[in-house]
N, C-alpha and C positions, 0 to 999 in steps of 0.2 A: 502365407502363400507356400504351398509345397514345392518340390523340385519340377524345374524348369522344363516344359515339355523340348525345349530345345537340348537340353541338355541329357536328357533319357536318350534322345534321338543318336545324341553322340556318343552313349558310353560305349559301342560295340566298336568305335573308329580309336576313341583315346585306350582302350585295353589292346586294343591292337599294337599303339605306340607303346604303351607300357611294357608290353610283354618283350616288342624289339630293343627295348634298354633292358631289360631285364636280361635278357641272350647277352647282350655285350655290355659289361659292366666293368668301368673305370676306378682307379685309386686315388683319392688327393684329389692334386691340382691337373693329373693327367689323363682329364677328362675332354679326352678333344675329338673323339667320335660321336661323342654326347654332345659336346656342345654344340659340333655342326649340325649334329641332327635336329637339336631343338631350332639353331639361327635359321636352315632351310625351314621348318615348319612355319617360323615366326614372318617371313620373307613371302610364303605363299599365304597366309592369311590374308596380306595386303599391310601389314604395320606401319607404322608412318618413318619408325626407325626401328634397324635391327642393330646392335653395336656388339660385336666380342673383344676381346682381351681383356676386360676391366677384371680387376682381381686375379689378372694371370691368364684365366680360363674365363671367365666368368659370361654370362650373357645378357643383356636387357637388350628387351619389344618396348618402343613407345607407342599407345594408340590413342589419338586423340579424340577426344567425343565431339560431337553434334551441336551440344545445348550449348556453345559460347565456351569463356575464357574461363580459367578458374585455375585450381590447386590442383597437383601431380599427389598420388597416393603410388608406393611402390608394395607389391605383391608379391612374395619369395619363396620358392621353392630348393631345395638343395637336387645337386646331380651325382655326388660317389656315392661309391658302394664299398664294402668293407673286404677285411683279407681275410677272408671265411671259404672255406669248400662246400658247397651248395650241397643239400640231402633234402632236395624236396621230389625230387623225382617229376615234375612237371616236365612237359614237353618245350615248354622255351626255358627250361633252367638256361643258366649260364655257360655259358662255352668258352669262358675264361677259364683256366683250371686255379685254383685259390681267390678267386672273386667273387662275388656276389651283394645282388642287392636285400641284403638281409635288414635293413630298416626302412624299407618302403621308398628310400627316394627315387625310385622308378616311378610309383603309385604318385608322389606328388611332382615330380617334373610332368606327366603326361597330364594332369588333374590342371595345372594351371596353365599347361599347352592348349587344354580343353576350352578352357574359359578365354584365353586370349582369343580365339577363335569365333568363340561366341562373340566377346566386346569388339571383334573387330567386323562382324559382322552388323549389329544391330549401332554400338555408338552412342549408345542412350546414356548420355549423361556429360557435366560439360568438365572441361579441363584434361585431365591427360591420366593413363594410369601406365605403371612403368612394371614390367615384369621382371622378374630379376630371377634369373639360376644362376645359381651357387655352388661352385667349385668345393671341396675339401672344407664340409662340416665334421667330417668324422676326425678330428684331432688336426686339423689343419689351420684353421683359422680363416677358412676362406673370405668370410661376411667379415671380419676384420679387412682383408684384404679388398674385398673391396670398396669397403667406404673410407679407405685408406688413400683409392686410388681416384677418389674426388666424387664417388659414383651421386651422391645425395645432393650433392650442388649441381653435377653434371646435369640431374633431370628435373632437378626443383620437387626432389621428392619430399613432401610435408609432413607425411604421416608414413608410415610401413606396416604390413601385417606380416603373420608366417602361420603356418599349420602344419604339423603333424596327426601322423596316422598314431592310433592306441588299441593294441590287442587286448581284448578282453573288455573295452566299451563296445556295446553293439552299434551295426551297422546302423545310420542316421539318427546317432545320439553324436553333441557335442560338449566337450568339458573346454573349463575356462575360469579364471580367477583372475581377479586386480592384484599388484604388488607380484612380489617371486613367484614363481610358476616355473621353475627348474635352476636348479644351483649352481652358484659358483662351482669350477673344479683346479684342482692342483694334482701335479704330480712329482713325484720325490724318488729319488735314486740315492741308496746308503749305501755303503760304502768304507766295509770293515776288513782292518788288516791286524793281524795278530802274529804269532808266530808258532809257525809248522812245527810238526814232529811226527812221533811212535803212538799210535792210538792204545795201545799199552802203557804209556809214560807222560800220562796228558800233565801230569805238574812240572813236566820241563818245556810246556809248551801252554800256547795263551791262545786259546780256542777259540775261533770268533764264530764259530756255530753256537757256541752256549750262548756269547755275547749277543748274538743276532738274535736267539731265542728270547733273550730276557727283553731286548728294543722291543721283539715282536708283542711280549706280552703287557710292557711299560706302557704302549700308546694307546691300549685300550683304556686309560685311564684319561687321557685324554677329553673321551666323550663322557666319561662315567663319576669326573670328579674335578674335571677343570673348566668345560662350558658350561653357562645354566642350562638346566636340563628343559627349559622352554626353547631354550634353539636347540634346532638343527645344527648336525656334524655326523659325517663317517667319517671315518680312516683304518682305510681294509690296506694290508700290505696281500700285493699280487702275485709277489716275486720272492724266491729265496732259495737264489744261487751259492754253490760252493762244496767244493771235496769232489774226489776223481774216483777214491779207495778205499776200501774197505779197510784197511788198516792205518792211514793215513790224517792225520787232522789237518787240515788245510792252512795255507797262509793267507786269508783272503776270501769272505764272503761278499755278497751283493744282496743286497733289499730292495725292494721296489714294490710302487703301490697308487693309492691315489687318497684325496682329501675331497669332499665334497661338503658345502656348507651355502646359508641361504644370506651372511652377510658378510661385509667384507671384514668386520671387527672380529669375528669370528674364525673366519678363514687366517687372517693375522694371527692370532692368537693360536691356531692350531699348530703354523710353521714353526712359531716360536717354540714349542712344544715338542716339538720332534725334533728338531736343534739341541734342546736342554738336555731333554731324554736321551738320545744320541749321546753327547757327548761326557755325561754323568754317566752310564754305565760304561762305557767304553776307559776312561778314567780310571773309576774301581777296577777294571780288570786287567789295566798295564796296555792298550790296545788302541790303535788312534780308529779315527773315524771322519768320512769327509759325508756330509750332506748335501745334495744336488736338488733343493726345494724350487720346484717352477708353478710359477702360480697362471693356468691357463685361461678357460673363459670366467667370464662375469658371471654374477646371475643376471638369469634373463625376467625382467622385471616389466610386468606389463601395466601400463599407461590407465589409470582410472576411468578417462573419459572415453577413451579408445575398445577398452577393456567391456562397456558397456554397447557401444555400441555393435562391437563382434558379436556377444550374447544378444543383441537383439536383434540383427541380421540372423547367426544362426536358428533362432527361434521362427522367424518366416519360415524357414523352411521345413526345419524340423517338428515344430512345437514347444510352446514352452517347456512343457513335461520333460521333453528330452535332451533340454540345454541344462548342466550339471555349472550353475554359475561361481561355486564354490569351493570346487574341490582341491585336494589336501595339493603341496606344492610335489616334484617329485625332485630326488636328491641325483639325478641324470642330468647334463649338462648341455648345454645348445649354443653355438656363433650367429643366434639371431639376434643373442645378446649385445652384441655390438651395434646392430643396428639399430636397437632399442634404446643407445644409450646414446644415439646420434640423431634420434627422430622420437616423436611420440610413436605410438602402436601397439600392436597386443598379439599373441602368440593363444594361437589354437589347437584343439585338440578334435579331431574327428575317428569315432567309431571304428576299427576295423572288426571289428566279430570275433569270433572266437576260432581267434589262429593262433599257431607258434608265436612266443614273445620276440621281440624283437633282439637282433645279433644274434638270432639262433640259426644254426645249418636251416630247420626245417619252414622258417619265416617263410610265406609269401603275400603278397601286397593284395588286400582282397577287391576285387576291379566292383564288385556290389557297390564299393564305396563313392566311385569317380562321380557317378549324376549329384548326386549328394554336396561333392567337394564343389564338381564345377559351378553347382547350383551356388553356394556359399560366396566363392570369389565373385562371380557374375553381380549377384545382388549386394556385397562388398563394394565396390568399388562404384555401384549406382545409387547408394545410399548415401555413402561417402559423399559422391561427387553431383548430388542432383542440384539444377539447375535452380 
């Protein structure tokens, strides 16, 4: 089955929504123009429930179907945008000055505004399906936060999905894999204090820029001689504050960075690792060292039988040809994970074309994609849930 003539009907009403989040775009948890704006859409469709605050910000539409009782599937989109200054030059850029929705979740909060609209319209299918946007994916923990605050029991959610947009997959192509499909992540703040002096008389002083250099160069060993080289690991340092002057050696560097890996024995293994390293060269150079290792999301690990089923809804629409059931995991991190570790479900990947990659100024969410998406959730959730 191709895309939904209903859903063609609406791309030019949901681009319209996308573009108005796209103008006013929210940080984190303090997404509360957003969220009203989706709760009033979800209230005029006719939902049978609209509820906010869960997860702080958060929103879920309940809409019940037609064909009798049955099982609750929840369907998620995310709603911030990042602390980026917009360089796309479109006409609804951002009118936030350092905001912007530079990974699309403008494209998928209006994508799955799309399809509520649709299933609240038509109802074909029995039991309930729950939409869910989500507050602070981008380093926030939102999707923790809400199945924190009881949301999966709240709606008798059984199963869950999520999707994202992908630059550089064409439009109405979909990627997807069983097992990890985007990694754990960790981030770590070092934390080096040595002692000052005369950048002429560095042997009366304990340089923690050498010292910081050497950590820097020590964790690439990491990947290169301490995991097997069949797993996955990065550990990119981001960061590396310190010194004022040009003639001055400093009392006090800062490192910072992140860890990203596809299991949790691994990710262990890495912190430990940069703890050892850390404190071994710091040691040798007379120089202490404090470590701040925070281990963030999961990986987001999708559901076999779930995982099957998403690739065979996306393939209604798209074509076999164009659902990618296999592809490699990516080392990029997701809070759908949490949801995933509280429900069965599977995590999607839809087409954006050939845009700006994603967190970049010149990102935009490409609206070609929306019939495509809504098409997806629509027959999602009637699959799931047929009578």
């Amino acid at each position: 089955m191709p895309i939904l003539n209903r859903a063609a009907e609406l791309q030019d009403e949901v681009a319209g929504w996308r573009r108005t989040l796209h103008q006013n775009p929210e940080l984190n948890y303090d997404v509360y123009q957003t969220a009203a704006f989706v709760a009033d859409k979800l209230k005029s469709f006719g939902c049978d429930e609209v509820v906010g605050g869960i997860g702080r910000t958060g929103v879920v539409g309940v809409i019940r179907g037609n064909l009798g009782a049955g099982a609750a599937i929840g369907l998620r989109a995310d709603m911030d945008a990042l602390p980026i200054n917009e360089a796309t030059g479109k006409p609804y850029a951002s009118q936030n000055p350092g905001k912007m929705h530079a990974c699309g979740h403008d494209g998928h909060t209006a994508m799955l505004l799309g399809a509520a609209k649709y299933l609240a319209e038509t109802r074909n299918f029995a039991g309930s399906v729950a939409v869910i946007f989500q507050p602070a994916e981008e380093g926030g923990a939102g999707g923790l936060a809400m199945v924190e605050d009881g949301m999966m029991d709240r709606f008798g959610i059984a199963q869950v999905f999520g999707m994202h947009n992908m630059p550089g997959l064409p439009v109405g192509q979909f990627a997807i894999r069983p097992g990890p499909i985007m990694a754990a992540t960790a981030e770590f703040t070092i934390t080096i204090k040595g002692k000052g002096g005369h950048a002429a008389m560095p042997h009366r002083a304990i340089d923690p820029i050498v010292i910081g250099s050497q950590i820097v160069a020590a964790m690439q060993t990491i990947a290169s001689r301490t995991i097997d080289p069949l797993d996955s690991v990065v550990v990119t340092v981001t960061k590396f504050h310190g010194g004022d002057a040009y003639n001055v050696i400093p009392e006090e560097v800062e490192l910072a960075g992140t860890v990203r890996t596809l299991k949790k024995e691994v990710a262990a293994t890495a912190g430990e690792r940069i703890k050892a390293i850390c404190d071994g060269i710091a040691a040798a150079n007379g120089a202490s060292v404090h470590v701040d290792y925070d281990s963030n999301y999961p990986v987001t690990f999708n559901h076999a039988e779930q995982t099957v089923v998403a690739g065979d809804v996306a393939a209604t629409i798209a074509g076999e040809a164009q659902v990618h059931r296999e592809i490699q995991p990516l080392m990029g991190g997701e809070d759908f994970s949490y949801m995933l570790e509280t429900r069965p479900g599977a995590f999607i990947f839809i087409g954006n074309g050939d845009t700006a990659n994603l967190h970049h100024p010149a990102y935009d969410f490409n609206d070609e994609v929306i019939p495509h998406g809504v098409s997806y959730w629509v027959k999602l959730a009637e699959t799931t849930l047929a009578a």
